[in-house]
DOMAR-754827 format. One line per field, with one value per atom (N, C-alpha, C): residue number from 0; residue in three letters; atom name; x, y, z. Coordinates in nm, 4 decimals, always signed. Example, Ala and Ser with C-alpha at 12.3 -4.5 7.8 and 13.67 -1.06 7.14 Angstrom:
sedo <- [0 | 0 | 0 | 1 | 1 | 1] $
fitor <- [ala | ala | ala | ser | ser | ser] $
zado <- [N | CA | C | N | CA | C] $
xx <- [+1.3190 | +1.2300 | +1.3200 | +1.2850 | +1.3670 | +1.2900] $
yy <- [-0.5690 | -0.4500 | -0.3300 | -0.2250 | -0.1060 | +0.0030] $
zz <- [+0.7800 | +0.7800 | +0.7800 | +0.7080 | +0.7140 | +0.7870] $
END
This chain:
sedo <- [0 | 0 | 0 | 1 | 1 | 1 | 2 | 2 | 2 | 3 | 3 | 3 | 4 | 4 | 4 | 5 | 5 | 5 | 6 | 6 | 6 | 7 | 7 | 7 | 8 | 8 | 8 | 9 | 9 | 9 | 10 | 10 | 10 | 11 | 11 | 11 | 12 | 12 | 12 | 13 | 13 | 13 | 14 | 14 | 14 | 15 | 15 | 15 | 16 | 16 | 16 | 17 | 17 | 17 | 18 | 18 | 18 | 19 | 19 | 19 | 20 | 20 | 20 | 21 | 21 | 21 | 22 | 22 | 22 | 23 | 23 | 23 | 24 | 24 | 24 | 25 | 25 | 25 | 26 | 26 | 26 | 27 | 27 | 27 | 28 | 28 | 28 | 29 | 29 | 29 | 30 | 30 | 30 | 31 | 31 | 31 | 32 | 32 | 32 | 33 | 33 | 33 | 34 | 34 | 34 | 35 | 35 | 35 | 36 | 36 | 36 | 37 | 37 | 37 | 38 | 38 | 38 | 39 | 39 | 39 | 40 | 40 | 40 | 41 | 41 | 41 | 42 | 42 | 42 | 43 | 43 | 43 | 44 | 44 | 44 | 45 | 45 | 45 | 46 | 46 | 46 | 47 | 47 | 47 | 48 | 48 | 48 | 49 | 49 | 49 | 50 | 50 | 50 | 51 | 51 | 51 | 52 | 52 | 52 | 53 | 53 | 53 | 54 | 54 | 54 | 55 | 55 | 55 | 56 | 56 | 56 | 57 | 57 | 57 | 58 | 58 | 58 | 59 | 59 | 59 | 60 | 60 | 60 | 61 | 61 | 61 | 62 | 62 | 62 | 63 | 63 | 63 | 64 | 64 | 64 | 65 | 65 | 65 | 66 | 66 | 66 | 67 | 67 | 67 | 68 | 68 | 68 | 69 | 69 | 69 | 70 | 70 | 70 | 71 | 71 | 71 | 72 | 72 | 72 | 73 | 73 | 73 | 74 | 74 | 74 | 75 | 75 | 75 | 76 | 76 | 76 | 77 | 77 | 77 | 78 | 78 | 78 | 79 | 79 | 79 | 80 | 80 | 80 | 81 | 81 | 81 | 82 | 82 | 82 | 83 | 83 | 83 | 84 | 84 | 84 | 85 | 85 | 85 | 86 | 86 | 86 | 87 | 87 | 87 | 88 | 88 | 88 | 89 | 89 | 89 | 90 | 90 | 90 | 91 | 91 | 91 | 92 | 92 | 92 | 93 | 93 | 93 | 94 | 94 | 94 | 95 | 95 | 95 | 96 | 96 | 96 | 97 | 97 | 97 | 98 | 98 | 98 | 99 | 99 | 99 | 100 | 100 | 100 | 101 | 101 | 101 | 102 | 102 | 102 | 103 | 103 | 103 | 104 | 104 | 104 | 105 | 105 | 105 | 106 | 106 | 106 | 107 | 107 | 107 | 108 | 108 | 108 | 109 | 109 | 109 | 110 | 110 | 110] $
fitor <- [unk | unk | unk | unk | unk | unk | unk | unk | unk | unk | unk | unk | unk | unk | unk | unk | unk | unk | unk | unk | unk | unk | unk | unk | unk | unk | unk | unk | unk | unk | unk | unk | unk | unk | unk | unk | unk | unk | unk | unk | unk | unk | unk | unk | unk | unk | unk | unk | unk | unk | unk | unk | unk | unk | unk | unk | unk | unk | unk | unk | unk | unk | unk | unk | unk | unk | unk | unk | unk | unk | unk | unk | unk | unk | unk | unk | unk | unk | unk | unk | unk | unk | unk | unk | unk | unk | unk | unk | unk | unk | unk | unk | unk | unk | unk | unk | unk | unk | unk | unk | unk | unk | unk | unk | unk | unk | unk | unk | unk | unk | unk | unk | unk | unk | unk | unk | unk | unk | unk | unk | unk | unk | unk | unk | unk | unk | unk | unk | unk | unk | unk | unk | unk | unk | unk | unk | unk | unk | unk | unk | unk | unk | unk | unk | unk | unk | unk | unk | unk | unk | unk | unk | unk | unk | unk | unk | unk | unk | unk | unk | unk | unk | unk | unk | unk | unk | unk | unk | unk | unk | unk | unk | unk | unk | unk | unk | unk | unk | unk | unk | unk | unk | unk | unk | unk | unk | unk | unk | unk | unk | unk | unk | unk | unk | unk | unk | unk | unk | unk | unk | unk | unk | unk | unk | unk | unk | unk | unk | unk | unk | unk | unk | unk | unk | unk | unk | unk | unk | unk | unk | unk | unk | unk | unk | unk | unk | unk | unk | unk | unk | unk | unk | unk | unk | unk | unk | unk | unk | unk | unk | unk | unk | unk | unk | unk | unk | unk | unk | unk | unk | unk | unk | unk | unk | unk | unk | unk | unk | unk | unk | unk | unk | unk | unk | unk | unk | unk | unk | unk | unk | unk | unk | unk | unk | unk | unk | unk | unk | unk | unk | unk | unk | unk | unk | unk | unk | unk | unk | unk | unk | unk | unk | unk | unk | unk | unk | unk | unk | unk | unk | unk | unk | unk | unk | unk | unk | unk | unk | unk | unk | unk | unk | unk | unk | unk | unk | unk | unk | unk | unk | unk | unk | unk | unk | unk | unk | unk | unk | unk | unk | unk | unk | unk] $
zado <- [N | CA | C | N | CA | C | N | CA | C | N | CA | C | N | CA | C | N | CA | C | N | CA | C | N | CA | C | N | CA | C | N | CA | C | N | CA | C | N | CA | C | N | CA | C | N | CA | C | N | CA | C | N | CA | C | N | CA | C | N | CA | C | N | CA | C | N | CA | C | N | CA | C | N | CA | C | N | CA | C | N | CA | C | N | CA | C | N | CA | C | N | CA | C | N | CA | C | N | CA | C | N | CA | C | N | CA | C | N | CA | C | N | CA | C | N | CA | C | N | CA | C | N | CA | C | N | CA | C | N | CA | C | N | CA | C | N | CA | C | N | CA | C | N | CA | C | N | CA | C | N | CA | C | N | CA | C | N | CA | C | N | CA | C | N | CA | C | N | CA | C | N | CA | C | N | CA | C | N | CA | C | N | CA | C | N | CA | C | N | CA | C | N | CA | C | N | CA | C | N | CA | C | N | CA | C | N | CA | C | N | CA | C | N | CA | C | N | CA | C | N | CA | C | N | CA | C | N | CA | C | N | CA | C | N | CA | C | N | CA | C | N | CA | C | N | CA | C | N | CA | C | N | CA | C | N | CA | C | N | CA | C | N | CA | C | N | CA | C | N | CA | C | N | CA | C | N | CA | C | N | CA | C | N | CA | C | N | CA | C | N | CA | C | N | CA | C | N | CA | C | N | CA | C | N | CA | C | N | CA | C | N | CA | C | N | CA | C | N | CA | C | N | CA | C | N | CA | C | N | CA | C | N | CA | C | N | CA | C | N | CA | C | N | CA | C | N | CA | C | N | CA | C | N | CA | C | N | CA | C | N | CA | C | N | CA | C | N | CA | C | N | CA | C | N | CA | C | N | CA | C | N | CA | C | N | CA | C] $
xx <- [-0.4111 | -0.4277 | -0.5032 | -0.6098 | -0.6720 | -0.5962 | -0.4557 | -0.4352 | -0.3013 | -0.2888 | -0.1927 | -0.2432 | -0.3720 | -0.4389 | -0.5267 | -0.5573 | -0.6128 | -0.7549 | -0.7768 | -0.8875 | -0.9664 | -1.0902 | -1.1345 | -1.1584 | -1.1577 | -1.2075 | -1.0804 | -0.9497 | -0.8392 | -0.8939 | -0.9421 | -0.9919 | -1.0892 | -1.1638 | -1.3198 | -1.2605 | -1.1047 | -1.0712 | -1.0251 | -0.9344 | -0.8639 | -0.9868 | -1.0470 | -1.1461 | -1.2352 | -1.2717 | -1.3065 | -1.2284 | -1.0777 | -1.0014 | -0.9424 | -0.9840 | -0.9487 | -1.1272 | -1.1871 | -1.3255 | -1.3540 | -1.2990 | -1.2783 | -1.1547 | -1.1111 | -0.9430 | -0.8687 | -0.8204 | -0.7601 | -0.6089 | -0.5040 | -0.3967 | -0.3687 | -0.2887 | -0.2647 | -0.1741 | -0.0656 | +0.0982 | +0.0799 | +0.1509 | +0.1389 | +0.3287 | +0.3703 | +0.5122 | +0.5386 | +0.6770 | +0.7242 | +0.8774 | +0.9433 | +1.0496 | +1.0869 | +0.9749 | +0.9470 | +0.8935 | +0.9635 | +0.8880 | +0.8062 | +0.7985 | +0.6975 | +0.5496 | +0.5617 | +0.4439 | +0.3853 | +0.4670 | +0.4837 | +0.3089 | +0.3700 | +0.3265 | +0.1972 | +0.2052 | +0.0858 | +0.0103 | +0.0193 | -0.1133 | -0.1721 | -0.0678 | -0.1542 | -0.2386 | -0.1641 | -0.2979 | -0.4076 | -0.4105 | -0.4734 | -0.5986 | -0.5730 | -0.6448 | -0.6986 | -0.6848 | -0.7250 | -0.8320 | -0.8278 | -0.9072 | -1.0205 | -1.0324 | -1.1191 | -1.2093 | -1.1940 | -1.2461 | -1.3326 | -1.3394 | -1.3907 | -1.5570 | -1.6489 | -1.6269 | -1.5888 | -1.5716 | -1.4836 | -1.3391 | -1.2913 | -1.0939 | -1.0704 | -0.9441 | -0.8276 | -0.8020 | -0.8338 | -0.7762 | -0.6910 | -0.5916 | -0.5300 | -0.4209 | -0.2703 | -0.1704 | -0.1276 | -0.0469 | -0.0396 | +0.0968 | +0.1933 | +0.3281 | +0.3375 | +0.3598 | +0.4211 | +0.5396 | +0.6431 | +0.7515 | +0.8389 | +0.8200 | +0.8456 | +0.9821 | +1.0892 | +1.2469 | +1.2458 | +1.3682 | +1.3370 | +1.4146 | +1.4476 | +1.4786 | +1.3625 | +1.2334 | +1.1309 | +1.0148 | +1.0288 | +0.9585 | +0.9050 | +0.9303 | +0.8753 | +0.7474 | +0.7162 | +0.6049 | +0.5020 | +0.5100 | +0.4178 | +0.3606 | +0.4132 | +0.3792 | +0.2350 | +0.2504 | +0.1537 | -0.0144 | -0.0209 | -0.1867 | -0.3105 | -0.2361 | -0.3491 | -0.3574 | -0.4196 | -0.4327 | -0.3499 | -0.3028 | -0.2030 | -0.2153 | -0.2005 | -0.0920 | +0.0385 | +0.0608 | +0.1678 | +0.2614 | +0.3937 | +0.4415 | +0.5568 | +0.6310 | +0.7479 | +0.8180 | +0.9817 | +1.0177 | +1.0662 | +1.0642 | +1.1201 | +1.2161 | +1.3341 | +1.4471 | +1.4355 | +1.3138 | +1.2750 | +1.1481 | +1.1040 | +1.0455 | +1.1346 | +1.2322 | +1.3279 | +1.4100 | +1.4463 | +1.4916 | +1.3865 | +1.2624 | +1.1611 | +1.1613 | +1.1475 | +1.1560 | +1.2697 | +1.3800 | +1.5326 | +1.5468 | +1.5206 | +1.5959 | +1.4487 | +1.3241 | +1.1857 | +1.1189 | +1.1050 | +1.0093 | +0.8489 | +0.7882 | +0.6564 | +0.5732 | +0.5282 | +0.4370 | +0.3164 | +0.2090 | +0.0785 | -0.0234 | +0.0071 | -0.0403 | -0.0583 | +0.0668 | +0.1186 | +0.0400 | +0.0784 | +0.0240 | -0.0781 | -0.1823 | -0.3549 | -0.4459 | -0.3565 | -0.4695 | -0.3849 | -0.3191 | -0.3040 | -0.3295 | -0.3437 | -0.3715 | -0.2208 | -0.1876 | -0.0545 | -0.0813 | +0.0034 | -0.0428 | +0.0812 | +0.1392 | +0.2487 | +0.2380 | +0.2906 | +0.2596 | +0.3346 | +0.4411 | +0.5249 | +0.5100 | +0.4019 | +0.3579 | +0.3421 | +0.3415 | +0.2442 | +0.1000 | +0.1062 | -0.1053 | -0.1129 | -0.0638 | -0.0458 | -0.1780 | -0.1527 | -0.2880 | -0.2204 | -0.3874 | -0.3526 | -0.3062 | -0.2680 | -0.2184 | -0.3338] $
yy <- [-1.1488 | -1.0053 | -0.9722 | -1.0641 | -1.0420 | -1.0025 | -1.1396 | -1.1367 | -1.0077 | -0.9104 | -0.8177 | -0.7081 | -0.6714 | -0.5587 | -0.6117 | -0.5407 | -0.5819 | -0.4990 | -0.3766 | -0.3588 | -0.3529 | -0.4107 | -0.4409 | -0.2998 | -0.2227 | -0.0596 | -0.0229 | -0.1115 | -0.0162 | -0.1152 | -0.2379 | -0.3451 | -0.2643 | -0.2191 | -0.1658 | -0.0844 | +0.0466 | +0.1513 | +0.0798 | -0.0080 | -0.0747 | -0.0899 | -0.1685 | -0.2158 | -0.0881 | +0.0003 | +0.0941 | +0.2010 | +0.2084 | +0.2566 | +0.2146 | +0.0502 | -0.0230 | -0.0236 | -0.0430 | -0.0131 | +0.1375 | +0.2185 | +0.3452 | +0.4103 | +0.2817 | +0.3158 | +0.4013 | +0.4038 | +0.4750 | +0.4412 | +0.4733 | +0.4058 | +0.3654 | +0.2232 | +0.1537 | +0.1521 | +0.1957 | +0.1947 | +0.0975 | -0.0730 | -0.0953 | -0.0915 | -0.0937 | -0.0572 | -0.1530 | -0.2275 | -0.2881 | -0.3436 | -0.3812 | -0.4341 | -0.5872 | -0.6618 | -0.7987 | -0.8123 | -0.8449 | -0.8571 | -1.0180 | -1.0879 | -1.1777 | -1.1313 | -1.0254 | -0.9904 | -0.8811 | -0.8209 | -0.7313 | -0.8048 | -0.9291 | -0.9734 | -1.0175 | -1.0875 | -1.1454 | -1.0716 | -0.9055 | -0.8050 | -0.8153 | -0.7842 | -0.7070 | -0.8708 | -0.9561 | -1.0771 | -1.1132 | -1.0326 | -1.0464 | -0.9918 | -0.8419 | -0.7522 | -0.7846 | -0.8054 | -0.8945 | -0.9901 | -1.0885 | -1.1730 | -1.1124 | -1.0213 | -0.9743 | -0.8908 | -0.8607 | -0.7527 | -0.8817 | -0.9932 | -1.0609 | -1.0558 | -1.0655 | -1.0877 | -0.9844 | -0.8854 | -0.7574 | -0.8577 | -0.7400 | -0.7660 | -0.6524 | -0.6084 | -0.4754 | -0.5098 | -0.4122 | -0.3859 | -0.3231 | -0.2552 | -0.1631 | -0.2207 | -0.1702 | -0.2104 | -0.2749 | -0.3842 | -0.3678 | -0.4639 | -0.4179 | -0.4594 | -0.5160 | -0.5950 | -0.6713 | -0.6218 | -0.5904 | -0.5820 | -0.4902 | -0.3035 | -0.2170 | -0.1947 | -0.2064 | -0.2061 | -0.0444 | +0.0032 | +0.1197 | +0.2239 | +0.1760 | +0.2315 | +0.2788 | +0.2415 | +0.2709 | +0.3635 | +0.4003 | +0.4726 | +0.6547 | +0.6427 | +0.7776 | +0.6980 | +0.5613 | +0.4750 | +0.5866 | +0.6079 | +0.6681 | +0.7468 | +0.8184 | +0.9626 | +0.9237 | +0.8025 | +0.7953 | +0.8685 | +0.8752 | +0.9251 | +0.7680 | +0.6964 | +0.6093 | +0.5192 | +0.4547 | +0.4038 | +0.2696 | +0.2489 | +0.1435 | +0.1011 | -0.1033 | -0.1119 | -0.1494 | -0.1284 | -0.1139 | -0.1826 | -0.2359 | -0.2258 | -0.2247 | -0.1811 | -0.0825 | -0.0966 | -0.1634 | -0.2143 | -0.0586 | -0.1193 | -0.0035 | +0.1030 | -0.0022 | +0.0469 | +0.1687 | +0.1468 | +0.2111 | +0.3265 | +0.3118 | +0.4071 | +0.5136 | +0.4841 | +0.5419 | +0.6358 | +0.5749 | +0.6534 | +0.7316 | +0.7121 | +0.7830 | +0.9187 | +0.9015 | +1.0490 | +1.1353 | +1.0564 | +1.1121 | +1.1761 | +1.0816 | +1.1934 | +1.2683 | +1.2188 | +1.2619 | +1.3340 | +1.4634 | +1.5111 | +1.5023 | +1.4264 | +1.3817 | +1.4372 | +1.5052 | +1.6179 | +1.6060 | +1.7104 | +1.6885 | +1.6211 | +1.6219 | +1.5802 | +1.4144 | +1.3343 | +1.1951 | +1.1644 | +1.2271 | +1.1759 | +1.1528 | +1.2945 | +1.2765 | +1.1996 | +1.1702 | +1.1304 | +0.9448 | +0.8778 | +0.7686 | +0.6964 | +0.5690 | +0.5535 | +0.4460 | +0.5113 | +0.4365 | +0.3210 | +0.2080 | +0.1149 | +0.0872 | +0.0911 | +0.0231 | -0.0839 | -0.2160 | -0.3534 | -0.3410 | -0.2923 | -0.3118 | -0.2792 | -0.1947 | -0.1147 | -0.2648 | -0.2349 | -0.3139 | -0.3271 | -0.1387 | -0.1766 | -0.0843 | -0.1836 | -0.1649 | -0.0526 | +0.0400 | +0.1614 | +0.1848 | +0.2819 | +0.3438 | +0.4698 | +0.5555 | +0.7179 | +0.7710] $
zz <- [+0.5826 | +0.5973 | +0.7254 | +0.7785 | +0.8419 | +0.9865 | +1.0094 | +1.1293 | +1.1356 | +1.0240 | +1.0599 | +1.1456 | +1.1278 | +1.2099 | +1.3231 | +1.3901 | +1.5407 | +1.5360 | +1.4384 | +1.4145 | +1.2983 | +1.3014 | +1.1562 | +1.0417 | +1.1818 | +1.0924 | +0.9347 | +1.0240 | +0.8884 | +0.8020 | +0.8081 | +0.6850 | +0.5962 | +0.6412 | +0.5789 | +0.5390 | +0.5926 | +0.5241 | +0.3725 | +0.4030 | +0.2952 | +0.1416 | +0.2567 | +0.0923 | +0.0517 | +0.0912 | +0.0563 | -0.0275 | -0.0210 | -0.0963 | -0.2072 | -0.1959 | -0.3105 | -0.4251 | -0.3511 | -0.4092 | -0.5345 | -0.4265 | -0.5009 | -0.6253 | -0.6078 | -0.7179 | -0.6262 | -0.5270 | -0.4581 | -0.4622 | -0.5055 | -0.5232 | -0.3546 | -0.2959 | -0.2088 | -0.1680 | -0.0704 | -0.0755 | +0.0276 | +0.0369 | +0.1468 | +0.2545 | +0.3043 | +0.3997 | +0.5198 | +0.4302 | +0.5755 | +0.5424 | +0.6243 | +0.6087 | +0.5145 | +0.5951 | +0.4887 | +0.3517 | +0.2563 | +0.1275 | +0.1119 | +0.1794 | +0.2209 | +0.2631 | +0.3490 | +0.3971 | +0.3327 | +0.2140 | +0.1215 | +0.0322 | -0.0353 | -0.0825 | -0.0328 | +0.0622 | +0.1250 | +0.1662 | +0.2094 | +0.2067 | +0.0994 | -0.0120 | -0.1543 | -0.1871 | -0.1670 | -0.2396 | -0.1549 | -0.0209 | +0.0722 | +0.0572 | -0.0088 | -0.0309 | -0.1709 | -0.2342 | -0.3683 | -0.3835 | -0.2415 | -0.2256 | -0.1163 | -0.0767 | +0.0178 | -0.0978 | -0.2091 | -0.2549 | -0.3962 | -0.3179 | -0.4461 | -0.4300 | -0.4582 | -0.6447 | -0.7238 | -0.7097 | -0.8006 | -0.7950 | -0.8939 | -0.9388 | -0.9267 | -0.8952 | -0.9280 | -1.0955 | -1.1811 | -1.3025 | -1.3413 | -1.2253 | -1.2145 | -1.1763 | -1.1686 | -1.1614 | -1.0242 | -1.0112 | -0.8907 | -0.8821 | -0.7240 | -0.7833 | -0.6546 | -0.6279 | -0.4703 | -0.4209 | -0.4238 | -0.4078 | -0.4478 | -0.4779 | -0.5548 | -0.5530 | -0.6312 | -0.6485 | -0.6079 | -0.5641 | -0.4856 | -0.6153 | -0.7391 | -0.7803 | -0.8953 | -0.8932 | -0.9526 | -0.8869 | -0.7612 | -0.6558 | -0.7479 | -0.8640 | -0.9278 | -0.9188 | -0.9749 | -0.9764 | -0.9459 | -0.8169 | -0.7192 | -0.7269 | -0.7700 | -0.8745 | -0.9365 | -0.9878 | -1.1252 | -1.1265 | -1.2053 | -1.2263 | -1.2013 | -1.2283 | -1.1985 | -1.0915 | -1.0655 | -0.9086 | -0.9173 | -0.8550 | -0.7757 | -0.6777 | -0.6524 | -0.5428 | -0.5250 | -0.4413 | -0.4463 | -0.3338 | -0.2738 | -0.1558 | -0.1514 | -0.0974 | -0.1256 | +0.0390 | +0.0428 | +0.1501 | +0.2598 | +0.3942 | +0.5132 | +0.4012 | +0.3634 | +0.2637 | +0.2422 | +0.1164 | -0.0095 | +0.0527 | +0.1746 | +0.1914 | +0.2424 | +0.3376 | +0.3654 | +0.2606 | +0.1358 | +0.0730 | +0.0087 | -0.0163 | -0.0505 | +0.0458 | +0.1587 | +0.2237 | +0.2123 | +0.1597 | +0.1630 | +0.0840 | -0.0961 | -0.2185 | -0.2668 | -0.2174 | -0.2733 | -0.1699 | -0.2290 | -0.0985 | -0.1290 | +0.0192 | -0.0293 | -0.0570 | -0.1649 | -0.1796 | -0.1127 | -0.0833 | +0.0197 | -0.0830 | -0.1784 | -0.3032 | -0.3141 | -0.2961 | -0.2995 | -0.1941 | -0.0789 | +0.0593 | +0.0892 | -0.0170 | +0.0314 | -0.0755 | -0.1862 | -0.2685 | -0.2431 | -0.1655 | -0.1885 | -0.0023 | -0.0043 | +0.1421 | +0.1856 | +0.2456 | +0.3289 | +0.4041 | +0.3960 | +0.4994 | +0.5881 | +0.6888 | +0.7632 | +0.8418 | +0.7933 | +0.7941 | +0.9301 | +0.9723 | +1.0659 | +1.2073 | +1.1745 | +1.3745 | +1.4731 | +1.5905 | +1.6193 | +1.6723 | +1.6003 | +1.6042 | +1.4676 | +1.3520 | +1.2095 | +1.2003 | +1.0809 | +1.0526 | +0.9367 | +0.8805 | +0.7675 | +0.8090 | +0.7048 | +0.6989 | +0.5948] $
END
């Protein structure tokens, strides 16, 4: 996890939003690296645990997921975000109460 971002500040955002139950969306094309954030972030936040749901790899046909009331992570491919903006419009709602991650930039950030 460490070597996807170039600055430590989105790290400290990360664990701070995971600290807080903040649901987690992380975004990228690879479901390898899908995976390897969220356990990334898992192990940075030790000695605490996430008790809360959390899905590596979100099938794009489950993306109401997101919606949910309770905090999540989550990561959800280019694909599936794509169609997320398409048939779902993102409410200001979804957007502000969850923290976006895009694995794919190449000076990766949160939203």
């Amino acid at each position: 996890l460490l070597s996807l971002f170039s600055d430590f500040r989105i790290i400290m955002k990360l664990i701070t939003a995971v600290m807080l139950e903040r649901s987690v969306i992380f975004i990228s094309a690879n479901p390898a690296k899908l995976s390897s954030a969220i356990l990334g972030i898992k192990s940075l936040i030790k000695p605490f645990s996430w008790c809360n749901t959390q899905i590596p790899v979100l099938p794009g046909d489950l993306l109401q997921i997101l919606d949910s009331p309770f905090p999540i992570i989550v990561g959800i491919t280019q694909e599936s975000y794509a169609q997320l903006l398409e048939d779902y419009y993102l409410e200001s709602e979804l957007v502000e109460s969850n923290t976006w991650v895009y694995l794919d930039q190449a000076d990766a950030g949160d939203g």
